[in-house]
N, C-alpha and C positions, 0 to 999 in steps of 0.2 A: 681304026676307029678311035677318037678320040673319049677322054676319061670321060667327058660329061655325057657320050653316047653310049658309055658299058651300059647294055642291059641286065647286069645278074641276076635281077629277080622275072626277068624272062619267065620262068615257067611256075611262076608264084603267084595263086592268086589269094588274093585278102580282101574278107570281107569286115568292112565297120559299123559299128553302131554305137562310135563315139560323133558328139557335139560341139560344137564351139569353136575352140583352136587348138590346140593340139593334137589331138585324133584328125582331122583334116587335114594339118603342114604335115603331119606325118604322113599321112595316105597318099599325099600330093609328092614327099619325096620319094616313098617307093615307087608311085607310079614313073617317076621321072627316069626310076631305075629299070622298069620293065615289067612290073608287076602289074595282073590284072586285077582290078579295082572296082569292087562292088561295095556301095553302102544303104543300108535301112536307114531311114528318118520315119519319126513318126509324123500324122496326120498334120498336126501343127508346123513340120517342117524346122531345119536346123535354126537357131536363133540368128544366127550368123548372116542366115539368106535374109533377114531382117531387118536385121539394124546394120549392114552394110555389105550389097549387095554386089559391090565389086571384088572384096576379099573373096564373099563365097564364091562367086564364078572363077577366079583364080584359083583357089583351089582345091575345088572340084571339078576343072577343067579334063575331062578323060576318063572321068572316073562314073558308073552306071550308078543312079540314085533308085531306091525303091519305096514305094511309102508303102509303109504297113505297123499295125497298132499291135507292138508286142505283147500287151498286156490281154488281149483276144487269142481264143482260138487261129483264128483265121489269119493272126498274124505269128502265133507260132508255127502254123504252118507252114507260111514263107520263109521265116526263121530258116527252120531248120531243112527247107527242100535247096536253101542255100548254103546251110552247113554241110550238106553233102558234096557237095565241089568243091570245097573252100582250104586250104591250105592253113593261112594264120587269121584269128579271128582277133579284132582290133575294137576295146572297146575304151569306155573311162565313167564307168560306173563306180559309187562306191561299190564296195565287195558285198553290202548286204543287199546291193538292188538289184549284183550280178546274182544270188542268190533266188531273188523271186521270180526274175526272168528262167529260174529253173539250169543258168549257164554255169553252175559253181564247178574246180576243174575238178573235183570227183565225179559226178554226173557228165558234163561233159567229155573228159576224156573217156569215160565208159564207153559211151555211146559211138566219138570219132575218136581211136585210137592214134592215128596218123595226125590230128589236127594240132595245130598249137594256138595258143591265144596270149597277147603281149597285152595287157592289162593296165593302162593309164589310170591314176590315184593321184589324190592331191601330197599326201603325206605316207609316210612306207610304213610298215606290217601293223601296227597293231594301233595306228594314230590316223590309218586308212580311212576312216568313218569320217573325222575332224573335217568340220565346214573349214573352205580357206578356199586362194583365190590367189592369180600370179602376187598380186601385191604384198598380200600378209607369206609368201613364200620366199618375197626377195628380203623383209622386211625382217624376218625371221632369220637371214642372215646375213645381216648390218649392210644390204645393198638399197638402203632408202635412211641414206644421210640427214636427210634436208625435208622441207616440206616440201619440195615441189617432185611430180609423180614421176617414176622412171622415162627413158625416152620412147621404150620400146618395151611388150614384154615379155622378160628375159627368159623367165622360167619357164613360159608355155611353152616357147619357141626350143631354148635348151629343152624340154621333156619333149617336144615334138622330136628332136635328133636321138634322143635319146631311145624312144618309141620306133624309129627304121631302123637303128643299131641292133635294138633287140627283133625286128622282122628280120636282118639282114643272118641274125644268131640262129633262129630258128631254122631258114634256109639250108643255112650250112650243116645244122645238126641232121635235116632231112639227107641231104645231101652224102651224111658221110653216114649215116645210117642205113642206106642204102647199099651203098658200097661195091655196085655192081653185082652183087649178090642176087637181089630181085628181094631181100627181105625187108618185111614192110616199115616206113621209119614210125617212129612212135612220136606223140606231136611234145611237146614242154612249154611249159608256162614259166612266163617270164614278167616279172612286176615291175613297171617305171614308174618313178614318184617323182612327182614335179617342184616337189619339195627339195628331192638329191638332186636334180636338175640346176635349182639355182644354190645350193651347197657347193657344186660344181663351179658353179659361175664366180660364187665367191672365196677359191681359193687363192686368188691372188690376193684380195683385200686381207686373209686371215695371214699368209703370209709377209704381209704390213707394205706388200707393193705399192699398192694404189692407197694408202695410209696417207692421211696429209704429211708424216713426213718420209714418207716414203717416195724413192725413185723414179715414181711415175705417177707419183700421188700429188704432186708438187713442190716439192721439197727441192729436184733436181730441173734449174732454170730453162733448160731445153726442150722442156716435155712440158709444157701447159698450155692453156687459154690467154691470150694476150689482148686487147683491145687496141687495134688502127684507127688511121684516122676516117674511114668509113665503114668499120665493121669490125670482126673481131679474128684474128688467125689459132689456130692452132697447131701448135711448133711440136713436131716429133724428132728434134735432133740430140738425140740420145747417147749413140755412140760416138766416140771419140773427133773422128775427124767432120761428122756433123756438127760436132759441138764447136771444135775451131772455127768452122765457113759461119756459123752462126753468130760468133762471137768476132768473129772478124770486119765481119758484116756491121755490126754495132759499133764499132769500135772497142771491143774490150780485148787489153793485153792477155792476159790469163783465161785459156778454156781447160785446163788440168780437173781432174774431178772434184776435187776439193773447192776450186773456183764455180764451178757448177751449181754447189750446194749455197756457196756465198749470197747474202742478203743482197750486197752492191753489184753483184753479175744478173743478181735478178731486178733489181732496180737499171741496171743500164740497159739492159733487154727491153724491158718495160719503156723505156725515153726514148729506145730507140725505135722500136714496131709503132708508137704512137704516133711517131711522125709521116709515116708509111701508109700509102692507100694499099687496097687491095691489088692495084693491077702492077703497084711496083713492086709489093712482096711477090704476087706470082711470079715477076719477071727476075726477081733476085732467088727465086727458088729455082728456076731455068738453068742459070747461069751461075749461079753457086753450086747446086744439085745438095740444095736443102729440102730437106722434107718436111714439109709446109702446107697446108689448105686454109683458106679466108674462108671466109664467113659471112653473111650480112649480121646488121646488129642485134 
């Protein structure tokens, strides 16, 4: 069986009653891992199925949807006639909403002993409450340089991995709490903030990688954004003998690292991708075995 077939959460089932994106990519990648996948929406339906209807069918592909109005009777009762088969419970409430839905883990764990709940947050323990939003999360740590908005977003999707790492934690702690023994596992709460998500994201900017003068921040001639003569390449030739084929390619004597860093290595790189369409870089990246993708403009 190949890796992307493991099914480890095979006999894991989670139910969600998180919105938007990250409670979703995560559900989606447990599902992908084996996990049975139940989620509540209420009446109104996830925002998601709304304002773009092909994300939500991706993913919630697999996954059983229910509508029911938690804040009613009638939908506590659904609630919780699916908390009684439920393994890990998947939400991203703040902590005082998971509160009136009556799900706080004192109460909750009373009630399902064995259950655990991975608990999506914008910001971690005591700043849980704080309105915020992937933006002011990347923003918060110096991953929106520029005005123009990220390309993708980083911290839902980082807090979405982050959110099946801790289902995959919970798993294992049933798993070895068990023991063969037959004794019953006890379930654990587990809190991911999509705030440490993009913290996460931003370690390499903190340590001054992706820095403008840092090694892959553009500082080193091999690793950037260049402009051809129909579009724009971007050059990943970092290590050493990438850096020669690169610089050979151009014409430049000197690819030593020091030469790398140089103004004129990046000025002749620069003269020389300019003259260069796309389909002759791809074809110099072929035959050199540079590491290279074009771009349009």
């Amino acid at each position: 069986m190949s890796p992307s077939k493991l099914a480890v959460l095979h006999d894991i089932r989670i139910l969600s009653l998180a919105l938007n994106l990250p409670g979703p990519a995560a559900l989606m990648r447990c599902r992908r891992m084996g996990a049975t996948c139940v989620k509540i929406e209420p009446p109104a339906g996830d925002p998601m199925g709304h304002y773009n209807k092909p994300a939500y069918a991706q993913l919630h592909e697999g996954v059983k949807v229910i509508t029911a109005d938690l804040k009613t009777g009638e939908g506590q009762e659904t609630l919780h006639r699916e908390l009684q088969k439920t393994d890990v419970l998947l939400t991203s409430f703040r902590p005082s909403a998971i509160e009136k839905l009556g799900l706080g883990w004192t109460k909750l764990h009373g009630r399902y002993p064995s259950l655990s709940h991975v608990a999506i947050v914008g910001a971690p323990g005591s700043r849980a409450e704080e309105p915020g939003h992937d933006l002011t999360y990347l923003a918060d740590n110096g991953l929106v340089p520029g005005l123009e908005l990220p390309a993708t977003l980083y911290a839902d999707m980082g807090g979405s991995i982050l959110a099946s790492e801790a289902v995959l934690q919970a798993a294992l702690h049933q798993t070895e709490r068990y023991g063969g023994s037959g004794e019953v596992a006890g379930g654990v709460f587990i809190e991911v903030a999509l705030a440490d998500a993009a913290a996460y994201l931003a370690l390499p900017r903190q340590w001054g990688l992706t820095q403008p003068g840092g090694s892959v921040g553009g500082a080193h001639a091999g690793y950037r954004i260049y402009p051809c003569k129909d579009g724009r390449v971007a050059v990943a030739a970092l290590e050493p003998h990438f850096a020669a084929a690169l610089c050979a390619a151009a014409g430049i004597a000197s690819s030593d690292m020091k030469a790398m860093f140089a103004q004129e290595t990046h000025e002749g790189i620069a003269r020389f991708v300019l003259t260069q369409t796309r389909a002759q870089l791809d074809a110099l990246a072929l035959e050199k075995d540079i590491p290279l993708h074009t771009m349009g403009a």
